[in-house]
N, C-alpha and C positions, 0 to 999 in steps of 0.2 A: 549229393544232388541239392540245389538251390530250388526246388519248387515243392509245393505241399506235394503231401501222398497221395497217388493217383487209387481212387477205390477199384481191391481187386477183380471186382467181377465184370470190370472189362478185360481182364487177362483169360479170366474162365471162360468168359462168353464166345471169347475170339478160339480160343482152344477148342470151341465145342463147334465152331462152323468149319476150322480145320482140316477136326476129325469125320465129317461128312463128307467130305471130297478125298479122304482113303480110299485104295481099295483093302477087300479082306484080307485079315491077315501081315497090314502093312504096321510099318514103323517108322514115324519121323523123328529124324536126329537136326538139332537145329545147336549153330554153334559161338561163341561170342567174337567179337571183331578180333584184332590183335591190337597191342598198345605199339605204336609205333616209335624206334629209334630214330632221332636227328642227328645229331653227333656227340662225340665225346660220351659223357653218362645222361644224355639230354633223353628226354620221352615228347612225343606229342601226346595231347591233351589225348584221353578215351572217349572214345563214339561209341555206346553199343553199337551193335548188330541191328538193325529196324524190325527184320522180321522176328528176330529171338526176343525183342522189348514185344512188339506186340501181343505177343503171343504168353510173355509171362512178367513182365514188366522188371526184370532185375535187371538193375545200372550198372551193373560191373563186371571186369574183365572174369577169364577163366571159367566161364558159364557154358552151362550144355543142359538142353532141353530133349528127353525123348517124349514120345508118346506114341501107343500101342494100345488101342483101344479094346485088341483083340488076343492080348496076352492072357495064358490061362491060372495064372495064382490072383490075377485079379489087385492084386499090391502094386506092380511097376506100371498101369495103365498111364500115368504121369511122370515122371522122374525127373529132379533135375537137382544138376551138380553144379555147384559151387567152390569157391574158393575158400579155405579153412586160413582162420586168422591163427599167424604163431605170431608169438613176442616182436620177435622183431621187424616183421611187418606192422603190428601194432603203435609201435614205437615213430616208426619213420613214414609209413602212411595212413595211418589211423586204423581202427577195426575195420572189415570186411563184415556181411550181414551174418548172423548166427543161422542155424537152420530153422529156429523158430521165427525168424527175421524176415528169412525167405521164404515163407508158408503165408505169414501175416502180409507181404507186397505183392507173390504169384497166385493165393490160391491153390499152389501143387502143395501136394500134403506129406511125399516120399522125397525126402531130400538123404543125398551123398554129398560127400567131399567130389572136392574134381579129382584128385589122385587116384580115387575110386572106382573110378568111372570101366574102366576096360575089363576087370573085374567083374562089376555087376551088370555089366552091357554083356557080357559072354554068358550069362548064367541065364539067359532067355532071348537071346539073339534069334538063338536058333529053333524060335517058334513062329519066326516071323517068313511069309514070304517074299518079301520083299523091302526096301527100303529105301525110304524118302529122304534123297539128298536134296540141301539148299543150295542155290548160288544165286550171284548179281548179275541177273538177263534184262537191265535197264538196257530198250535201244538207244541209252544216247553214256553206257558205262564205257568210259577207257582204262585199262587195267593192265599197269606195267608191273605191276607186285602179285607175285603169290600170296594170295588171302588166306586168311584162315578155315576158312571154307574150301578153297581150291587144296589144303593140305590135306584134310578132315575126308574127303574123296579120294582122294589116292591113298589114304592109309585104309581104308574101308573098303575097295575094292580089292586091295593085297591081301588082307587080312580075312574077306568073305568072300571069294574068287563066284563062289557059286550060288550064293544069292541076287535077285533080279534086282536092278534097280530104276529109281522113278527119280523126275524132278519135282520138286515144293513148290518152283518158282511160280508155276503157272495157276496153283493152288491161291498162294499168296498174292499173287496181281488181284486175282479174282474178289478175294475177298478184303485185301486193304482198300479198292478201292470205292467200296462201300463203305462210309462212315456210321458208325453209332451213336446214341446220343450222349457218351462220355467223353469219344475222340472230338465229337464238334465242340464242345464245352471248352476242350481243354486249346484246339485251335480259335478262337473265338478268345480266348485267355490269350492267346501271343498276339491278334489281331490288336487285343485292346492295349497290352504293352507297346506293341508297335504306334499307337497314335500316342500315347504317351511323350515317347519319343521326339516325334512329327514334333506334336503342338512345340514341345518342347522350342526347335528351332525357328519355331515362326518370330519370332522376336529376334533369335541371333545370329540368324546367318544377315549378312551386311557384306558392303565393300569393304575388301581388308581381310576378310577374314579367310584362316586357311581350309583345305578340306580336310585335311587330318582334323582340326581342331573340329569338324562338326562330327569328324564319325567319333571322336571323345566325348562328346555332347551325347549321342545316342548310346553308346554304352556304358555309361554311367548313368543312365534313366533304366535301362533294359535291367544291368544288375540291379539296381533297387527296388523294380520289381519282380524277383525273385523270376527272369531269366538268365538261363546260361550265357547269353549272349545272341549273337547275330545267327541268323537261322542258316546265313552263308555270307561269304565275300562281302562288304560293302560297297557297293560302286557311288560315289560321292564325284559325280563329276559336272565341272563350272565350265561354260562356255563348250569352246568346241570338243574337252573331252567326252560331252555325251556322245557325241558319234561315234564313240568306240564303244560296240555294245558290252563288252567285258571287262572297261575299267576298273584296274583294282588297285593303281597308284595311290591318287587320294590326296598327292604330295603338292597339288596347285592353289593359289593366291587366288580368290572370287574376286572378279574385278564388277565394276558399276557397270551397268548393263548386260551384264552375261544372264543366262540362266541356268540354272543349280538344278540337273538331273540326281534325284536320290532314289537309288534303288538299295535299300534296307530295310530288314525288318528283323522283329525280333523269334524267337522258338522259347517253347515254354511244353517242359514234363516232355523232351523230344519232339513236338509236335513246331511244323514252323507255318508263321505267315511269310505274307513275300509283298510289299509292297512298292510303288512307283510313283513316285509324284516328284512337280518341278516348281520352284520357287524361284522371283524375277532378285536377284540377289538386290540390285536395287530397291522393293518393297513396292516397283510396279513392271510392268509387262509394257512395251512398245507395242504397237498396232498391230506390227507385224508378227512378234512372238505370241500375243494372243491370240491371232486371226489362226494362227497353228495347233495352238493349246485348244481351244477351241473343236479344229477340227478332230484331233485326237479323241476329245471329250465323245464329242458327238456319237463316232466311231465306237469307246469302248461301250455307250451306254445301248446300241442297238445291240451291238454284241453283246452285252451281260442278257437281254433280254432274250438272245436266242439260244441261251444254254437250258435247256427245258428237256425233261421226259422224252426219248425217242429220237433226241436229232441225232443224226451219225456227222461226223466231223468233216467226212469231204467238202459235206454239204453248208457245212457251220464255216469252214475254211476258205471257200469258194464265196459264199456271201458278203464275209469281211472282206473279201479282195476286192467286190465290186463296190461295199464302202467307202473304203479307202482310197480308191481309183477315183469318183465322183470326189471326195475331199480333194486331192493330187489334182485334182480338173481345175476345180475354184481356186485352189491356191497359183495356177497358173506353173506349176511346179511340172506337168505333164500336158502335154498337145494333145488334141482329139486324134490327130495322124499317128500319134506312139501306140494310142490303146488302140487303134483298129490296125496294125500292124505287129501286135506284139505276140511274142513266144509264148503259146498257153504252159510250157511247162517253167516259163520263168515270165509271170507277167512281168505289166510295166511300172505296176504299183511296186513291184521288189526293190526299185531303184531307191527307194525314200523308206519302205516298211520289210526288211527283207528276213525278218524273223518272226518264227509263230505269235499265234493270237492266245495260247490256253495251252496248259500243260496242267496235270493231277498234283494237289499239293494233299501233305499228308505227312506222317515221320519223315518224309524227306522233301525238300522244296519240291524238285523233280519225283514227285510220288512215282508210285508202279498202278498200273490199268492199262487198259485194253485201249486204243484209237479207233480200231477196227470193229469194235460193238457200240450199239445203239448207249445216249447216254441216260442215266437212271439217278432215280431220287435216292441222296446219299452222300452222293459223288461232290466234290469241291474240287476247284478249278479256277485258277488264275483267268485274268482277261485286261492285258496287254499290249494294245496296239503303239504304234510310236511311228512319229515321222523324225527322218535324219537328215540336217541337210548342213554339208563339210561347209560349203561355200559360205553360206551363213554365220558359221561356228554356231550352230544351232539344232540342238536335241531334244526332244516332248517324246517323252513313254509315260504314259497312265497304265495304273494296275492296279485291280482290286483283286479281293477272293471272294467265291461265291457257290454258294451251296445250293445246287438243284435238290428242290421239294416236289410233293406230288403236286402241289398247285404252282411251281413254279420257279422262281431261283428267290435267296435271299442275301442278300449284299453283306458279310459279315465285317467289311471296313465303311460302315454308313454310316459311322458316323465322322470318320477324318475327313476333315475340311477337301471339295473337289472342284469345288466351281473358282475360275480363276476372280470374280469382283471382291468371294469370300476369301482366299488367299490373299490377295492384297489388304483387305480392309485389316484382318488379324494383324500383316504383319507390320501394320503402321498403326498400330492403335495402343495405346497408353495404359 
C-alpha cells in the first residue's frame, strides 16, 4: 500500500456496529476479492473486498474475516485469516503481513493461516445458528464473473445444508453509509489529492495538447501523493467528447476553443473522491460556454444546499429537475410548449441533463446506501448536474462531494477553483 496507516480503531469501531445488527447466535463470514487473470501469466492489479477493508482493514488477497459474537470459548469472537508468507512468494512478491502485522492494522487479536481456515471454522460452526453471507447488492452491479463471494456461498451452503442463512449486505449498506470521523479524514485526504491534480493542469492544458497527456499529468501528481491512483476510469474529454457521459478513450487532440470536461479524481487508504470540472482549453470561455457553465454552476449550488437532514430523494430529485428546466428555459435550449407537454416519467429537462444528480461516495465511487430512507448526518454524496448539447460539441458537468452535518452540508472540494472568471484568471496567469 502507498498511503500512511490507517488507525485501527476504525476497523474495531466498524466491527462493533456490525455486530449489533446480528441476530443471536449468528456468524459473519466476510471474504477477500480474487486477484484477477488477463492473459498469458498476466494478473490485474488487487482491489480488496470494500466490506472486508472496512470492517478490518487488511489490503490483501486470501483474507477471511469471521465474527461471532455469541461463540462460547469466547477466543474466536473475531477471527481472521490470512495469507502465510513462504520463500518463494517472498522472493517474487515480497512479504505478506505476519500475524502480528495483522493484529497491529485490524485490531482482531485471533489470527490463522488462510489454509487453516475449514479446520478451525468447523471446530465452532456449529454453535452458530445461523450465518451471515456477503455479497455485491449494488443496484446499478453488473456481474458476468463468479466472485469470490458467489463461490464462498455455494461451498457453505453444500458444506452446512442445515444451517439458516442471512444476507450482510443489507447490514453493510446501513452502516457504510454513515461516515466516521476517520473515513471523512481519509476522503477529505483524496479530495485534497484530487485538487492537487486540478491546480496541477490549470497552466497546462492548452491547444495542442493531447488528453492522454493530461490524464499523465494527473497521475503522476495522484502517485506523489501517496495515492494509488484514480478512484475510477478517467473520463478527459475535449469538445464534443463530453457528451458521451462514459468516455474512457482519452485518445483526442484539445483544439482552441473546445472545452475540456474532466471527470477524475483521485482515492487514497481505498477511500475515493469523484470530481467534475471544465476548463476553456483556450484559457477563456466564449459567451456561450459560459452562459452554460454558469447555469450548471447555479444548478449544482442550489442542489449542494438541499442535501441536509431529512430530505428523501424523490423530493431532492424532482427539485433539480425543476432547476434545471428554468436553466434549459433561459438558455432557449427548451420551449415553454416542451415542458407543459412533457412525459412526467421522462421529463423534458432529460433531453440536455439525462443522468442523476448524487450518488453515495465512500470505499467505492458508487458507495452502498439506502435512496429510499430519509438523508442523515454522516452521509457524503456527490452533486452533479451537467448540461449536453451534441449539436454544439458542447459538455459542462460540475461535481463536488459533500457531507451532510447536523447543521447542514459541508463542501469537502471548497477549495478547488469553481467559479468560471476564477478558472480563467488561474489559467492565464504567470
Amino acid at each position: 500500500m502507498k498511503y500512511s496507516p490507517v488507525n485501527k480503531s476504525l476497523f474495531i469501531e466498524n466491527r462493533n456496529k456490525y455486530k449489533q445488527h446480528l441476530k443471536p447466535g449468528a456468524i459473519g463470514v466476510f471474504v477477500s476479492n480474487d486477484v484477477l487473470p488477463t492473459n498469458a501469466d498476466g494478473a490485474m492489479g488487487f482491489r480488496q473486498n470494500s466490506d472486508l477493508f472496512y470492517l478490518c482493514g487488511v489490503d490483501q488477497e486470501d483474507t477471511i474475516l469471521l465474527i461471532f459474537p455469541g461463540v462460547k470459548d469466547g477466543k474466536h469472537k473475531e477471527v481472521l485469516f490470512i495469507k502465510e508468507t513462504s520463500p518463494l512468494i517472498a522472493i517474487w512478491e515480497g512479504a505478506k503481513l505476519t500475524k502480528e502485522q495483522a493484529t497491529k492494522v485490524s485490531g482482531v487479536e485471533n489470527i490463522y493461516w488462510h489454509h487453516e481456515f475449514e479446520k478451525v471454522f468447523q471446530s465452532f460452526v456449529f454453535q452458530a445458528e445461523c450465518v451471515y453471507l456477503n455479497s455485491n447488492e449494488h443496484s446499478r452491479r453488473s456481474i458476468n464473473t463468479e466472485t469470490a463471494e458467489m463461490r464462498f456461498a455455494k461451498w457453505m451452503m453444500e458444506k452446512y445444508p442445515l444451517h439458516a442463512y442471512e444476507r450482510s449486505a443489507p447490514i453493510m449498506h446501513k452502516i457504510r453509509s454513515i461516515k466516521s470521523g476517520i473515513e471523512i479524514e481519509l476522503i477529505q485526504q483524496a479530495c485534497d489529492i484530487t485538487e492537487k491534480g486540478f491546480r496541477r493542469l490549470l497552466q497546462y492544458v492548452k491547444p495542442g495538447v493531447w488528453e492522454h497527456e493530461i490524464e499523465a499529468e494527473l497521475i503522476h501528481e495522484f502517485l506523489c501523493n501517496r495515492s494509488a491512483g484514480f478512484a475510477y476510469g478517467p473520463i478527459i474529454a475535449s469538445g464534443g467528447n463530453a457528451c458521451v457521459l462514459h468516455y474512457v478513450e482519452n485518445n483526442k487532440q484539445c483544439k482552441a476553443g473546445d472545452v475540456l470536461l474532466l471527470d477524475t479524481a483521485a482515492e487514497y487508504a481505498n477511500y475515493a473522491s469523484d470530481l467534475t470540472l471544465c476548463l476553456p482549453v483556450s484559457g477563456k470561455f466564449t459567451k456561450r460556454q459560459k452562459n452554460v457553465y454558469n447555469a450548471v454552476l447555479r444548478v449544482m449550488k442550489a442542489a449542494t444546499k438541499m442535501l441536509k437532514d431529512g430530505n428523501i430523494f424523490e423530493k431532492y430529485n424532482k427539485a433539480v429537475g425543476e432547476l434545471m428546466t428554468e436553466e434549459l428555459l433561459k438558455l432557449r435550449l427548451l420551449k415553454a410548449g416542451e415542458v407543459k407537454k412533457q412525459n412526467p416519467a421522462w421529463p423534458a429537462y432529460k433531453k440536455y441533463f439525462m443522468h442523476g444528480t448524487s450518488h453515495f461516495l465512500g470505499l467505492d465511487v458508487h458507495d452502498v446506501g439506502f435512496f429510499n430512507e430519509p438523508m442523515r448526518p454522516g452521509m457524503v454524496f456527490t452533486v452533479e448536474p451537467g448540461i449536453y448539447i451534441p449539436e454544439e460539441n458542447l459538455g459542462i458537468r460540475l461535481e463536488n462531494n459533500v457531507l451532510i452535518t447536523a447543521k447542514g452540508q459541508m463542501d469537502l472540494m471548497k477549495n478547488i477553483p469553481l467559479e468560471a472568471d476564477e478558472i480563467e484568471e488561474l489559467m492565464n496567469s504567470k
